[in-house]
C-alpha positions in Angstrom: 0.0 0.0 0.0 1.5 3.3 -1.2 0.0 6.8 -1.3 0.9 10.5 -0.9 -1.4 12.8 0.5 -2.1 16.6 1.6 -0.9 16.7 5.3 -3.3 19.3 6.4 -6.6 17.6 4.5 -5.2 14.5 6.0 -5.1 15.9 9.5 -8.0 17.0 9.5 -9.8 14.3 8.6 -8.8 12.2 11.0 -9.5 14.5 13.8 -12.8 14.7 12.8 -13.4 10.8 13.1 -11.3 10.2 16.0 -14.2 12.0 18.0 -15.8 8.9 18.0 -13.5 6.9 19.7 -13.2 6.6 23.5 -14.2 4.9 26.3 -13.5 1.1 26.8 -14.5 -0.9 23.2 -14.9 -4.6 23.2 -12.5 -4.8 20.0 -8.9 -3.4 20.8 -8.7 -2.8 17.2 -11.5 -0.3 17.5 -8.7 2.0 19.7 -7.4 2.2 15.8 -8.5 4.4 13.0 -9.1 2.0 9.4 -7.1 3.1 6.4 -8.4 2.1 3.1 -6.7 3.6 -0.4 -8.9 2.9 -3.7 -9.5 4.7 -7.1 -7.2 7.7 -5.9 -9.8 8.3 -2.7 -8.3 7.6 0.9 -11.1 6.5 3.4 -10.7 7.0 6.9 -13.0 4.9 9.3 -13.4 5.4 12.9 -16.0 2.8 15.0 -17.3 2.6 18.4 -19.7 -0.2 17.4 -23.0 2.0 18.2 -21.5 4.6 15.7 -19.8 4.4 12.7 -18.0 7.5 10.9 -16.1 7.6 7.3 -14.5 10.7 5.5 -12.9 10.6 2.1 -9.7 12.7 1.7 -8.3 12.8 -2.3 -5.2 11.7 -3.2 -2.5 12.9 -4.4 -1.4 9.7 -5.8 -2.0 6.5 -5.6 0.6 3.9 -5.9 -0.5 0.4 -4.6 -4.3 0.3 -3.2 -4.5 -1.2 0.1 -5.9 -1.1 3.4 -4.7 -0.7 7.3 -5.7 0.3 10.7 -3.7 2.9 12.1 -2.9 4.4 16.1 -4.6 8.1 16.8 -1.0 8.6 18.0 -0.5 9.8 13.9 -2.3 12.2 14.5 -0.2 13.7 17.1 2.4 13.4 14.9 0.8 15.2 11.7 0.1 18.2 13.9 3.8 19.1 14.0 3.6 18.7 9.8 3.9 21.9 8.1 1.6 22.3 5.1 2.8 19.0 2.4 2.2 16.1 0.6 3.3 13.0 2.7 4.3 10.0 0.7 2.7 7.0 2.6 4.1 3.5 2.3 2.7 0.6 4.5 4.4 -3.2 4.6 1.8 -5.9 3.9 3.7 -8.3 5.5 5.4 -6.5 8.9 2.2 -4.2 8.9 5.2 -1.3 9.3 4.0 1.9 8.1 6.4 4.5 6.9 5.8 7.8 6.8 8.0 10.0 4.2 8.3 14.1 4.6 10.2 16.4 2.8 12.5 16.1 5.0 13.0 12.9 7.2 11.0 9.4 7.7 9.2 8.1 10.4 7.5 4.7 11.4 4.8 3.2 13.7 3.1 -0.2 13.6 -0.1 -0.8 12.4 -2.7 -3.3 12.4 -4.4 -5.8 10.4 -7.4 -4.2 8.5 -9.1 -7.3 8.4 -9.8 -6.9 12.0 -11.9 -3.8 11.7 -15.2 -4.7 11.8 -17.9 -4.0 8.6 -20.3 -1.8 9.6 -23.9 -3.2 9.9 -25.9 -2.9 6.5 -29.2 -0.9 6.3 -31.4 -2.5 3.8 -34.7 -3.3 5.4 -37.3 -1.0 5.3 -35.3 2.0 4.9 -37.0 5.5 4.6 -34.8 7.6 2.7 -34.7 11.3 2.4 -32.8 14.3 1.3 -32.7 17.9 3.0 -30.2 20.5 4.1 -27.5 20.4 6.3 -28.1 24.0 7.8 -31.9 22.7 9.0 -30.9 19.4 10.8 -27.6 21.5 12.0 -29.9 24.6 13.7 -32.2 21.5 15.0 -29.8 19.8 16.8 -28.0 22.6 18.0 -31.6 24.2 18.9 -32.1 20.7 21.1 -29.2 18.7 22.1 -28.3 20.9 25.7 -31.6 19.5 26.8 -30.6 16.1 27.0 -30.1 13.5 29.9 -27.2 11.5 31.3 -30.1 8.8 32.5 -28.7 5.2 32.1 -31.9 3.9 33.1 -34.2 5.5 30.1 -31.6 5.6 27.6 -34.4 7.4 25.2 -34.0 10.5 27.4 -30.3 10.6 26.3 -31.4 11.3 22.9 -33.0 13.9 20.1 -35.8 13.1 18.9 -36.7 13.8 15.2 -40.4 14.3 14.0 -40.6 14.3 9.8 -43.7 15.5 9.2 -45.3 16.6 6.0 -45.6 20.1 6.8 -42.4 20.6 9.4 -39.4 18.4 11.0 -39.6 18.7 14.5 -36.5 18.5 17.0 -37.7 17.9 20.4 -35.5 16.6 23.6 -35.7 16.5 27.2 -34.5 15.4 30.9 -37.8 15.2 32.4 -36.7 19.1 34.0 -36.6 20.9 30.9 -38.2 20.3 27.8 -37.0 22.0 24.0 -39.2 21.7 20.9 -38.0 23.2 17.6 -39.9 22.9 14.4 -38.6 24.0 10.9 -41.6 24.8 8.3 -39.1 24.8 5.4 -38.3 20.9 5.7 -41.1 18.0 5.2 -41.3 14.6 4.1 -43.8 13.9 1.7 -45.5 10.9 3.5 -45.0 12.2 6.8 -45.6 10.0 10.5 -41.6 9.4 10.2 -39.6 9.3 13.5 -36.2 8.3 14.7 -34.1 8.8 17.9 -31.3 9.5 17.8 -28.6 8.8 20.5 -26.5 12.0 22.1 -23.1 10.8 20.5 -23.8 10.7 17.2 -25.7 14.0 17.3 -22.8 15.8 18.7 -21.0 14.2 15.7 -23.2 15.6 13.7 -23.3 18.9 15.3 -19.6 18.8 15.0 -19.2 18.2 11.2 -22.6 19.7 9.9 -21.8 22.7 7.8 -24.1 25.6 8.3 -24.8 26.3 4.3 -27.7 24.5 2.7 -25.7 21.5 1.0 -27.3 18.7 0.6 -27.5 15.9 3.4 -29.0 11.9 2.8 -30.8 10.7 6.2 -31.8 6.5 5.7 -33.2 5.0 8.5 -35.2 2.6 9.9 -35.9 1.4 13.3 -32.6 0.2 14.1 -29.8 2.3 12.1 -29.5 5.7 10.5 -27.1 6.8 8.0 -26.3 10.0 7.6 -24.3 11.2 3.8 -22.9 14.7 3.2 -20.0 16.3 2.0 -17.0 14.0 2.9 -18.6 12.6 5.8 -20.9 9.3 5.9 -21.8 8.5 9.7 -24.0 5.3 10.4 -25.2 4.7 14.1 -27.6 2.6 16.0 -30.9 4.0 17.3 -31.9 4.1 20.5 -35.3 1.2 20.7 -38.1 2.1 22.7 -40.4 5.1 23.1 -40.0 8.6 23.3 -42.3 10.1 25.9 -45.5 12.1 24.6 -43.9 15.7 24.8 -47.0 17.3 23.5 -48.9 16.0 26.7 -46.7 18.2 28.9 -46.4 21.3 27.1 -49.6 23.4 28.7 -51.7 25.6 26.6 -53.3 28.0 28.9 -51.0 30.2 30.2 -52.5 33.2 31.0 -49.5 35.5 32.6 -47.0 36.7 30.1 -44.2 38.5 30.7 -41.6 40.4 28.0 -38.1 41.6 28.6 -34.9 42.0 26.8 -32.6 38.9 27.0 -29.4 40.3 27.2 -31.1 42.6 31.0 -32.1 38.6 32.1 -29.1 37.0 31.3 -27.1 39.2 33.1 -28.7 39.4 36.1 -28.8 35.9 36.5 -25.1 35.6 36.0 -24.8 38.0 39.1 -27.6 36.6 41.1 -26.6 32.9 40.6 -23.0 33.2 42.2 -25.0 34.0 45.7 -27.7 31.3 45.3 -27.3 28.4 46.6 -25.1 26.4 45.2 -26.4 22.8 45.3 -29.4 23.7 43.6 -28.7 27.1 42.2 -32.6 28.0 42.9 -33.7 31.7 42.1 -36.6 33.6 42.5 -39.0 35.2 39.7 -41.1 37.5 41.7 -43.8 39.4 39.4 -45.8 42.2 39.9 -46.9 45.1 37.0 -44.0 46.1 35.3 -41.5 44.3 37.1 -39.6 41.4 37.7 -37.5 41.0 40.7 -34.7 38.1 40.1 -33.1 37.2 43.4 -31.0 34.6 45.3 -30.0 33.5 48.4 -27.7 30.7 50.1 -29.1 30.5 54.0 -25.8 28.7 54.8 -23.6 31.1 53.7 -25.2 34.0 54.4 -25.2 35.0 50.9 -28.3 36.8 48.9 -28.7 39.1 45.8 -31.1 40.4 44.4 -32.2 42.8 41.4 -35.2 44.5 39.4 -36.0 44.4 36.1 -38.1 46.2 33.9 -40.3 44.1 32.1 -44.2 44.4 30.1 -45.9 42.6 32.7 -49.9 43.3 33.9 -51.7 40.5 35.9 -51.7 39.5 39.9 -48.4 39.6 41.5 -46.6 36.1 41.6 -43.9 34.5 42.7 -42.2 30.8 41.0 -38.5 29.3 41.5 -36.6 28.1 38.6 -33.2 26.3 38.3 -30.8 29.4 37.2 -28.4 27.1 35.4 -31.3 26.2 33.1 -32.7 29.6 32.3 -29.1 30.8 31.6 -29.2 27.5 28.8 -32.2 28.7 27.3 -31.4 32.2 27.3 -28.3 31.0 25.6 -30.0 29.1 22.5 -32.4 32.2 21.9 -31.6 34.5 18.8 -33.9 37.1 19.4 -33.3 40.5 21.4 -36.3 39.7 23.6 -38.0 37.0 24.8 -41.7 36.2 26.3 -42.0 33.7 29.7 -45.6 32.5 29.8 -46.4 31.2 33.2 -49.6 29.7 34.9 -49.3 29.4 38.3 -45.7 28.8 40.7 -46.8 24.8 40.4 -46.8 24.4 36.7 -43.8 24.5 34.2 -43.0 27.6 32.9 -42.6 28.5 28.9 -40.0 30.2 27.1 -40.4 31.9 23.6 -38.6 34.1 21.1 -40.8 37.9 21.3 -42.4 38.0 17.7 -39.8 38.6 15.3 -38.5 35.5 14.6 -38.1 33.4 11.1 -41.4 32.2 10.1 -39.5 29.3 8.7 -38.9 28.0 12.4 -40.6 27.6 15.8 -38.7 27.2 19.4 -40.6 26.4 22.6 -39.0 25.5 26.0 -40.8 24.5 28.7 -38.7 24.3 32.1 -40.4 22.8 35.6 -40.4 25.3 38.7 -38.9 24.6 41.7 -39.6 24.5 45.2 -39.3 28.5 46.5 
């Protein structure tokens, strides 16, 4: 196997799948990263089992086609590579591979390619589709903080994704906080079309998705998804089971709404939150016309803040706790200046909304539960 290659496309590359190695596989030879040279086109492999990601990388040249499974620790190496083609040649037999610069040569063992398990093929009942990067990019982005770390309902770990034949919906939640994101300019002609996708693979996809509207192939069915764009072709195992009904939570009366600028909010919560208490960084929303007082308070410490904002507010006073550290997170994902907080009572969860203003294209709801004041 013999080929020379752009160090810096090279590099990158492979830092892009080495994301998805990590943690403790069941195949040592998944700790490597699986070389394969063909038809002047490199392709670079990198597998945890539940996820599976591939990037091409053109050639230079292309000597002897061939295949091998090489450390991450070449990575290391290429970062101290200045912008050049390196000529790469591997030993079939020894499994030596020898890397030529312009002005030296190194060497590091690799492993037998035959090792590296083929990832699973996706042919039964496969829905497949085609849409744009930039819309399953803003809807994981939009979703993905609001996961859980909940080994025992793995399906809270994940994004869930609604094609619909009017909208793809993004919705995910830890049973505290809830985020729904619909875009209006992606649909799927027969509609009803879910999948679940694991946390991993969408950061991957978060990582890698480019924000311009190039084209992106989603196949799926109810155990695998495979994603195609660009460079990149990513293949992971869904999560089985059901994702909760989210609609049933979302309430639909909320009669007290309040309006203030973002940026006042955020602010004050940074300040407020450092003298809260710490364990479980509760602050108070305390409403009356026209204001909103945010305050804090660790008894322990004999710490408290608190502040006034200015806000379009008319209705009975009230007064509802909220976990600052979530607020701050959906203050965070919001793109518009100001934002609206519809509330029912200090028992029921609390909704957060863009103020009017925002792309008709898109919708963005999150719901968060109060807490204890």
């Amino acid at each position: 196997m013999k080929f020379v290659v752009s160090s810096s496309t090279f590099l990158a590359r492979l830092q892009a799948v080495s994301r998805v190695l990590g943690g403790k596989p069941t195949l040592p030879i998944l700790n490597n990263i699986l070389l394969v040279a063909s038809d002047d086109v490199l392709y670079v492999t990198a597998s945890d089992r539940e996820s599976t990601l591939e990037a091409r990388v053109a050639l230079e040249s292309l000597s002897v086609p061939g295949s091998i499974a090489v450390p991450p620790k070449l990575i290391d190496m290429l970062k101290e590579f200045p912008e050049q083609p390196l000529t790469f040649e591997i030993n079939d037999t020894s499994l030596e591979v020898k890397i030529i610069s312009d002005k030296g040569v190194f060497t590091m063992q690799g492993e037998n390619a035959d090792e590296f398990p083929r990832p699973t093929s996706l042919d039964e009942n496969v829905t497949s589709l085609v849409t744009r990067c930039g819309t399953v990019l803003d809807g994981i982005s939009r979703t993905i903080f609001a996961t859980a770390n909940d080994d025992l309902r793995p399906v809270m770990n994940c994004v869930l994704i609604e094609m619909n034949a009017d909208n793809f919906t993004f919705v995910a939640s830890d049973s505290h906080k809830l985020v729904c994101y619909k875009r209006f300019d992606a649909s799927l002609e027969e509609g009803g079309r879910s999948l679940i996708l694991p946390k991993k693979p969408a950061q991957q996809l978060k990582n890698l998705l480019p924000r311009e509207d190039s084209e992106l192939k989603i196949e799926f069915n109810d155990k695998l998804a495979r994603f195609t764009f660009g460079d990149y072709k990513m293949l992971c195992t869904l999560v089985e089971g059901r994702f909760p009904n989210y609609q049933s939570v979302i309430p639909r009366e909320n009669p007290k709404k309040v309006i203030l600028e973002k940026k006042e909010l955020y602010s004050s919560l940074r300040r407020v939150s450092v003298l809260a208490n710490q364990s479980s960084n509760l602050v108070r929303f305390d409403l009356s016309t026209g204001i909103l007082e945010v305050s804090g308070q660790d008894v322990d410490y004999s710490t408290s803040g608190h502040e006034t904002l200015s806000c379009q507010y008319e209705g009975e006073e009230m007064t509802i706790g909220f976990k600052s550290s979530f607020v701050l997170e959906f203050l965070s994902n919001l793109t518009t200046d100001f934002l609206v907080i519809e509330l029912a009572d200090p028992a029921r969860p609390g909704v957060f909304l863009p103020f009017e203003g925002e792309e008709k294209d898109e919708e963005l709801l999150m719901l968060l539960m109060p807490m204890m004041v």
